[in-house]
N, C-alpha and C positions, 0 to 999 in steps of 0.2 A: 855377426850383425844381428838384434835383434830384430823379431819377426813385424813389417810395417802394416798397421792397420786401413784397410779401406776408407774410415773414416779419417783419419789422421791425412792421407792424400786429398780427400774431396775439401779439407778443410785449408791444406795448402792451394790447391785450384783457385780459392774462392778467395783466399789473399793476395793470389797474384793476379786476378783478376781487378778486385778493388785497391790494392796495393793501398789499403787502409783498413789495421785490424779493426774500427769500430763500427764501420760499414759490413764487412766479412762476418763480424761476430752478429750483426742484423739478422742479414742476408742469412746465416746458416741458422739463426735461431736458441744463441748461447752468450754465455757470458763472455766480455772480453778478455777477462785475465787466465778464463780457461782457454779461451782462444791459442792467445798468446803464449801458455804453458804447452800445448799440442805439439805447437808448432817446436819450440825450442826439443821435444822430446823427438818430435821426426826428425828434426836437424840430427841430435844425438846418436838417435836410432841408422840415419844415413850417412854419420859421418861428414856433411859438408852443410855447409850454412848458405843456406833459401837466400836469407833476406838479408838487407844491409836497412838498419832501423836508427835514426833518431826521431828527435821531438818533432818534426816536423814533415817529416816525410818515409814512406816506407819505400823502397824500389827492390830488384829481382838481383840478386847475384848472378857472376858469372853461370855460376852451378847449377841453381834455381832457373834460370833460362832454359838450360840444358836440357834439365829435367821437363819441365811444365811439359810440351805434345808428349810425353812419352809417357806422364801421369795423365795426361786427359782419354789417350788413348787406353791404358789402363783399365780407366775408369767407366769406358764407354764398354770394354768387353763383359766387363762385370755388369752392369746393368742389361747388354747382350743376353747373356748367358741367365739374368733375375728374366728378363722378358721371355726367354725360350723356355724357363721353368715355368711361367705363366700361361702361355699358350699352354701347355701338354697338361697342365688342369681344369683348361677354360676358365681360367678366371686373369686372363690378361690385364696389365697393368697398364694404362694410358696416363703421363705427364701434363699436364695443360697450365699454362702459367696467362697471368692479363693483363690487366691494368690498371681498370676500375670497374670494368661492367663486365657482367656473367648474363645470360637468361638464366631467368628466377627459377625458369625448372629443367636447368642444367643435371640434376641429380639423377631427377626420375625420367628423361629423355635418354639417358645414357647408361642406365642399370641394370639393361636386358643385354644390354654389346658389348661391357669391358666396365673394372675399374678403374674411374676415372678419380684421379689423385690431383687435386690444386693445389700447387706449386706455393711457399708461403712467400716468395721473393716478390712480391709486386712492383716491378719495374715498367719506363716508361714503354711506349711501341716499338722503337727501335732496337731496345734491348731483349724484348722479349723477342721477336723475328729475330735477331743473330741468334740467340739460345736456341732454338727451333733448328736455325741452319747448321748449328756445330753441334747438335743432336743432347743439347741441354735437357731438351724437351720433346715433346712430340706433337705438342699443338700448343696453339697462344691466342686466346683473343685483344685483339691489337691494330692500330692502324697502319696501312700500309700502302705505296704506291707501287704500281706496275712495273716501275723501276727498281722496287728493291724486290720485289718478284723473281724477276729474271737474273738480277747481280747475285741473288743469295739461293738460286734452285730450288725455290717456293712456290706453291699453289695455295692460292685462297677461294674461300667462297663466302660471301656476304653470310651475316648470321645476327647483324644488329645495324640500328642508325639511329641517329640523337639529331634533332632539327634543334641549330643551335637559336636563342636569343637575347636579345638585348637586357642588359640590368643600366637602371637611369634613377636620377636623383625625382622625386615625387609624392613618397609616402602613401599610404594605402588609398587607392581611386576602383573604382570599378569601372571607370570610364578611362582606359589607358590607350592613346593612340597606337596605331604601328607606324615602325620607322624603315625606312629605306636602306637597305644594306650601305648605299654611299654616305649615310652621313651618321656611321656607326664607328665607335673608336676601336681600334683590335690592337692590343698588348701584345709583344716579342719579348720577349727575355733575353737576356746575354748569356746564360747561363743554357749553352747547348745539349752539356750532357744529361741534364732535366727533361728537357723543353724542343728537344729535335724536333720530332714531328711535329707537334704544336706550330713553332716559329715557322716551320715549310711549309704548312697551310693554310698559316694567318697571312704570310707576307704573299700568299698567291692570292687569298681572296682580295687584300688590297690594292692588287695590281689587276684584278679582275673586276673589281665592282665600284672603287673608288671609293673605299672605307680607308680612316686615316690610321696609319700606325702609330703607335708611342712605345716609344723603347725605355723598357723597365730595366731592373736589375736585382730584383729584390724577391723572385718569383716567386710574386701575387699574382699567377696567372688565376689562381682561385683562392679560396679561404677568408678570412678577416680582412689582409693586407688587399686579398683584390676589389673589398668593398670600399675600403678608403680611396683607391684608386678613379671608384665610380665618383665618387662625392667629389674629385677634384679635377677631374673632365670636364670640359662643356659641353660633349655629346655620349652617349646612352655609349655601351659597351658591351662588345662581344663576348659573353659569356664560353667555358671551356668546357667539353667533355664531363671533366674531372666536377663540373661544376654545375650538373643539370639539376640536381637534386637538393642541392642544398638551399635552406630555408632563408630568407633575404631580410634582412633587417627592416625594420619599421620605416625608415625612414629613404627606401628602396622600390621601385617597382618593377617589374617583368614588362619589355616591350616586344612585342614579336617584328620578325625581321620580315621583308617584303621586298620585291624588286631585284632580287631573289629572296627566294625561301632558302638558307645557307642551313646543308645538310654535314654531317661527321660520317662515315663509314664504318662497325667496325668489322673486321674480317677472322674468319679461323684460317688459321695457316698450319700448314704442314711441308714435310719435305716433298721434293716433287718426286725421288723414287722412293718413297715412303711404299712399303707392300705388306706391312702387317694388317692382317685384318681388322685385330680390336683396334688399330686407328684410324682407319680406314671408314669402322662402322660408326665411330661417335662421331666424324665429319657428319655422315648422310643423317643420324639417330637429330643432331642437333641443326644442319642448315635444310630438312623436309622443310618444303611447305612458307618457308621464311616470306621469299614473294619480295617483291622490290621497296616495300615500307617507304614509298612515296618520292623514293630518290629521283626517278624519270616521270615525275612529273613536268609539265611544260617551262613551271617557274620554279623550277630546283634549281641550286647551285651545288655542284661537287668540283673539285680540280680537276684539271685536265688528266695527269695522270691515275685519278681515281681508277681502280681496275672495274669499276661497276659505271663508270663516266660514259655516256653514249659519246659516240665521236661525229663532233657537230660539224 
């Protein structure tokens, strides 16, 4: 049998993970048709065939099933054994994957404590916390509740928050009222494996504050598509995480939300027996000093299972 590369395995992971090479070939940062050639070569190289592929669908063989914990497992001893060579030079290597928001001096907060390497996979929250908990990673900043805390043996600590508000049809005003969280539209998506988190704490705010849902499908929870969305509402619209920063069309205006102030969370996570040090230390290097960023205020809103939510 010829000899199997390290890379050749993480490259299988990540297709049976996606169980679609055009995503996998994303996700790893390569072309698809080299993807594709890898894989048929570790087939080769193992003697049994991973995958069962046509035009429409990729799925696991018998085989490849077989395989997959026994290569994740693999996989995790090697980067083990990268991090035990790290420690014994001091220059430890820390994973950190997100979503859409970093602190902007992520770099220099965490350059005295460990290498910290950004994960190129930008996935939503949900994904990032399971990567975390099957030791993908070693930290993620990401949304998360006290539920998936305790189901996936994570600890978080506050380290960001985005005060969400409203986008409404109006055109440039300098006089732009505020709107009532109840009579604010909030988008769901049908598209769960996007939009998890998103849709669990839109449909909480709306059962919390009396803001109306509309169920989309076409996730414009941000971008171009969620401005068209705004122009065809007849009330102003809950703007997304994903979507604090982006510049609003002309014929758009920001309305800030009131009766509550509707807060986003975002959290650093790690594993709960997590004992390395360099992870340990870019936790403390990055949530020093952070301070509660106005979440426990009188007229904040968070979800109930917020892990940062006082319990009322």
């Amino acid at each position: 049998m010829a000899p199997v590369e390290l890379r050749q395995l993480r490259y299988f992971v990540a297709v049976a993970e996606e169980l679609n090479f055009g995503r996998a070939a994303e996700r790893l940062l390569i072309a698809g048709p080299s993807l594709s050639q890898q894989i048929k070569a570790l087939e080769r190289d193992l003697g049994v065939r991973l995958f069962d592929r046509d035009r429409r669908k990729v799925s696991l063989t018998q085989a490849g099933a077989a395989l997959l914990p026994h290569t994740r497992a693999l996989l995790e001893r090697a980067d083990d054994l990268k991090r035990r060579a790290g420690s014994l030079t001091g220059s430890q290597s820390v994973r950190l994957g997100y979503v859409n928001w970093l602190p902007p001096d992520l770099m220099s907060r965490t350059a005295a404590v460990a290498q910290v390497h950004l994960d190129a996979w930008v996935a939503p929250s949900h994904t990032q916390a399971a990567r975390v908990a099957d030791g993908s990673l070693d930290l993620a900043v990401c949304w998360v509740r006290a539920e998936d805390l305790r189901r996936q043996g994570l600890r978080a600590r506050l380290i960001g928050a985005d005060r969400l508000y409203a986008v409404a049809r109006g055109g440039d005003s300098s006089d732009v009222p505020d709107v009532a969280a109840r009579d604010v539209h909030v988008l769901i998506d049908d598209d769960l494996t996007a939009w998890a988190a998103w849709n669990v704490y839109a449909e909480e705010l709306a059962q919390a504050t009396g803001a109306r849902p509309v169920r989309i499908s076409d996730g414009a929870i941000t971008g171009p598509a969620f401005f068209d969305h705004v122009r065809r509402c007849t009330r102003p619209v809950l703007n997304s995480p994903k979507g604090q920063t982006s510049p609003l069309p002309p014929d758009l205006v920001r309305r800030e939300i009131v009766g509550p102030k509707v807060y986003w969370t975002w959290s650093l996570v790690w594993r709960e027996k997590e004992e390395r040090a360099g992870v340990l230390a870019v936790v403390d290097a990055l949530c020093e000093g952070v301070g509660d960023l106005g979440i426990h205020a009188p007229d904040a809103w968070l979800p109930a299972d917020d892990p940062y939510a006082i319990p009322g």
